[in-house]
N, C-alpha and C positions, 0 to 999 in steps of 0.2 A: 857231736854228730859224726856218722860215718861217712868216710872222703871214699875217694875212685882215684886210681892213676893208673895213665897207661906206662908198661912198664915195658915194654919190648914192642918190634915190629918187623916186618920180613915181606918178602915182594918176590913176584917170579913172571915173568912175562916170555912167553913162547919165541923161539929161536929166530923164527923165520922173521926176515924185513920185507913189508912191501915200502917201498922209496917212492918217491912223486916222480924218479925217471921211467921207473915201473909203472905207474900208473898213465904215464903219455903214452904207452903200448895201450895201451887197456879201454880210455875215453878219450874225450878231447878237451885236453888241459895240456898245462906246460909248470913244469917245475916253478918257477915265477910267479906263475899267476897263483898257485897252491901258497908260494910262502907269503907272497904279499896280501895275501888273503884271509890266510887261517894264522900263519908262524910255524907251520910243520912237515916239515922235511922227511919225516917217516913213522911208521906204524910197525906194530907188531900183531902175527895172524898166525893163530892158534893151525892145529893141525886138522886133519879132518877126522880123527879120530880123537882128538884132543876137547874135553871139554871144562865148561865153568869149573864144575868141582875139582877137576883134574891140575888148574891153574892156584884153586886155591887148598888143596894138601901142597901143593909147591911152595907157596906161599908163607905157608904156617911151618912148612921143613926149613926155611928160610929164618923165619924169628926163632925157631928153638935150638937154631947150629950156631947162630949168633949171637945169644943171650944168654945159650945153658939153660933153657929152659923147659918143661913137661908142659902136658897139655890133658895128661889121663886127669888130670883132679878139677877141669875147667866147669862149670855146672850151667853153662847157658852156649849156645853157641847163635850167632845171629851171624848170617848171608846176606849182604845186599846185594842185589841182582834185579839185572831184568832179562836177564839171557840164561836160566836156569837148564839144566841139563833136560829135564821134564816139568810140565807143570806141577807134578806130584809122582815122586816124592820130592821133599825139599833137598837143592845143595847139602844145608845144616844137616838134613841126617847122611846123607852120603859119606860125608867129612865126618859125620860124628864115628861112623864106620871103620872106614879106613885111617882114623888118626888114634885108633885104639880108645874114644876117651869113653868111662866106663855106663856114666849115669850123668845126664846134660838134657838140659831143654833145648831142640833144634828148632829154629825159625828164618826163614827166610823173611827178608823186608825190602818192598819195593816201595821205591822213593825214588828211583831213576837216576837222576845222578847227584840229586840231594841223600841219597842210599846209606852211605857211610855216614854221612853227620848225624840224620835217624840213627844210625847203628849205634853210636856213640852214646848218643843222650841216652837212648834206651837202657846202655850196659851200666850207664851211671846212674840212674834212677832205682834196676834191679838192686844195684851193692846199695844205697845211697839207704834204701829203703830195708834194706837187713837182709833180704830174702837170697841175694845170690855172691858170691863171695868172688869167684872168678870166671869173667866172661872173653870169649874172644868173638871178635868184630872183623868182620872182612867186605870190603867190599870188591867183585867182583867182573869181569866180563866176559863173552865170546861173541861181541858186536860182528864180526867180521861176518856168523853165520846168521845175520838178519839182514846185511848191508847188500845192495843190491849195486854191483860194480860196473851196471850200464848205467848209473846214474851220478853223472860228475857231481851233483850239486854237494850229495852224500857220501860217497864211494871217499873219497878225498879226506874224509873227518877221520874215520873209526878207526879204531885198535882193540886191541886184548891184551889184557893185564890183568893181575889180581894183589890187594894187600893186604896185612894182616895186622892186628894190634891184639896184645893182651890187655884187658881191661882189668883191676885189680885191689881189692879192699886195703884200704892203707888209711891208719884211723886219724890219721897227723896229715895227710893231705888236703888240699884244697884247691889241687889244680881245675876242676871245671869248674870255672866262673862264672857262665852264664851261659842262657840259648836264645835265638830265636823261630819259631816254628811258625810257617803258615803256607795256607794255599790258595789258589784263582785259577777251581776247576771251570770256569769262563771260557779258558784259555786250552782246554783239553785236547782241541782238534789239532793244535799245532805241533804236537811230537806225540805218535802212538806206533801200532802195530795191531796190527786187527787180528781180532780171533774169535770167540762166539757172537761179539756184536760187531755191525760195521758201522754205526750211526752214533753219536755224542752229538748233545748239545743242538739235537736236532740239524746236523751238518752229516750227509752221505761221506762217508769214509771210504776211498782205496778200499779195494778190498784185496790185500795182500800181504803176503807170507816176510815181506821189509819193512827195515824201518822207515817210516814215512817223517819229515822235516820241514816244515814251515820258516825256513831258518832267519830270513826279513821277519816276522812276525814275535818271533822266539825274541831275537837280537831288540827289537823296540822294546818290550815288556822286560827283560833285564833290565836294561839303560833305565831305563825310568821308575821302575821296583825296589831293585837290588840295593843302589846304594841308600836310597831313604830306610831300608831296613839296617841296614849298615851302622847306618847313624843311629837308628834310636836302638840298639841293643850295645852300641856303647853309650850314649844317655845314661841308658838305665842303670848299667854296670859303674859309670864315674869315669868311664876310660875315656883318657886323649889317645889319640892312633900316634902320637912320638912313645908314648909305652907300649904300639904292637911293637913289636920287633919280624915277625912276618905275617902277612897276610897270603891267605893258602885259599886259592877261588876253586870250584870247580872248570877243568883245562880244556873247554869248549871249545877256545877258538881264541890266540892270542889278540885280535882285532876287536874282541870282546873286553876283555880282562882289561885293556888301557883305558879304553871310557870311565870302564869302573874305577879304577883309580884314581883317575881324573877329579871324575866327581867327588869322592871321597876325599880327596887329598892324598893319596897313601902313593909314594917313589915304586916305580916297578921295579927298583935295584931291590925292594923289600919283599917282592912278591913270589911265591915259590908258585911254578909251575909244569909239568908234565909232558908238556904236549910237543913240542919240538921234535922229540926221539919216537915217543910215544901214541901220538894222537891224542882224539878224546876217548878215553874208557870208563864214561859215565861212572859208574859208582867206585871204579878205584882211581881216578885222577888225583881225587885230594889225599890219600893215605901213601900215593906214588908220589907226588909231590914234594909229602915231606919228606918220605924215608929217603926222597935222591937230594933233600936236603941237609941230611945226617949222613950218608953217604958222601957227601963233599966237604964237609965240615962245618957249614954253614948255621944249621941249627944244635943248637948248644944246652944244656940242662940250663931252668932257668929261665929260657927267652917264652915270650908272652906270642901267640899264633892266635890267629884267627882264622878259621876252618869255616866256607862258607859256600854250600852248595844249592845249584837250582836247576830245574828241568821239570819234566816231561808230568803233566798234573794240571796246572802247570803249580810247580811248589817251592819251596825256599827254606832253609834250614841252617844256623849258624850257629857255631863254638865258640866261644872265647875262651882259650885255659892255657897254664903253664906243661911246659914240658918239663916231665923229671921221669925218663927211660932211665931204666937200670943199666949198667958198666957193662957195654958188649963183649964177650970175652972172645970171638972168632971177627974175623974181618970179612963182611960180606962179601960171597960171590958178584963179580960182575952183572951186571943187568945187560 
């Protein structure tokens, strides 16, 4: 059978900080109340001529100054987003543009902040199935220009960031080991952004140009969802979580991510997460996550992850695979 592995990956997050000291100018919050709250001390905000696609050619200039690697012979490109530069055309062709690559399938995939794990499964199903030989997977943001910054409940969460992974035919691998996929569009009213309709689910929607957050709402249906999916995609797999070696959640909100462990059983010393420096950047939190834990030394060819995102559908999406990235041959720039 034909394997997938991802073999490189590269990150790029825009210069500017806003800090929670910055945001006591702005609403009414206090640094404190922000970390005791979420666990995040600061974000990053893109410029205003800066956009999604713009974050992720950075992105991907990142994985190939790092790995030595090309990108012209890549035959799929898939964008997860939900802050795309335009509805149409896609990031993916944007990038497929200006990254020189010659002849590639571009797609954009929204899945919110379940985004990247979709991206993944997708790129291993393309190779798995014969038809695509080398994919790259990003997943992306420019949350900052949806976040409406009179509103502490939200202003407080968001960032901009963008990651990248090469996805790649390798006949002797067998690092994806399993997924899980589903959704409870039930739950739709509670994270959207209105645009030709303003009504789901038979519930009047905001009708506004932000992002809108249910976040009590959002936070129940996690807790009570997340980790029973948890558990039965290791069932299925035979896996004890003393063989993950990290668990990689999407970095909503560190107030989140401890229940679920809790529940789980799985040490937060295990858990790679994002958001501290970062914020939440919905579809690249978990591809930032890891690469800042390959960046620290912390994950290692070899170590067994669990990559497991969810949001805004409301939807849910999980990895199980080994890591075996190729010998970076440059030492990444700083984030």
């Amino acid at each position: 059978m034909i394997g997938a592995r991802m073999t490189a990956i590269g990150s790029y997050v825009p210069e500017k900080k806003l800090t929670n000291f910055d945001l006591e100018e702005m609403v009414e919050t206090t640094n404190e109340w922000i970390v005791q709250r979420t666990g995040i001390h600061e974000r990053r905000i893109a410029r205003s001529d800066e956009f999604t696609s713009d974050l992720c050619v950075a992105a991907v200039e990142d994985l190939m100054e790092r790995y030595n690697k090309t990108v012209e012979d890549v035959d799929m490109i898939i964008v997860a987003t939900s802050t795309p530069d335009f509805p149409y055309p896609s990031v993916a062709s944007i990038i497929q543009n200006r990254l020189g690559i010659k002849q590639a399938g571009a797609i954009d995939l929204s899945a919110a902040c379940a985004g990247f794990v979709y991206g993944l499964h997708t790129a291993n199903s393309l190779i798995r199935s014969g038809l695509h030989k080398k994919v790259l997977v990003i997943g992306a943001e420019t949350l900052s220009k949806v976040t409406d910054y009179t509103d502490r409940t939200t202003c407080i969460l968001f960032g901009d960031a963008a990651s990248a992974v090469l996805v790649e035919k390798d006949e002797e691998s067998e690092d994806f080991i399993d997924f899980h996929l589903s959704s409870d569009g039930s739950g739709a009213q509670h994270v959207y952004q209105t645009s030709l309709s303003n009504k789901v689910n038979d519930v009047e929607l905001i009708d506004t140009q932000y992002l809108v957050q249910n976040g009590r709402e959002v936070f129940k249906w996690v807790v009570r969802n997340v980790p029973k999916s948890i558990e039965q995609l290791l069932e299925k797999t035979e896996t004890s979580l003393d063989e993950v070696d990290w668990f990689i959640p999407h970095s909503a909100n560190l107030r989140l991510i401890e229940p679920i462990c809790e529940k789980i059983g799985h040490p937060i010393e295990k858990t790679l997460y994002s958001l501290e420096k970062f914020g939440n950047t919905s579809a690249a939190t978990i591809p930032l996550a890891l690469d800042l834990g390959i960046r620290e030394g912390k994950v290692q060819n070899g170590d067994k992850a669990l990559l497991y995102g969810f949001g805004s559908g409301l939807v849910q999406a999980g990895q199980l695979l080994k890591i075996h990235f190729d010998e970076q041959i440059n030492a990444p720039a700083p984030l």
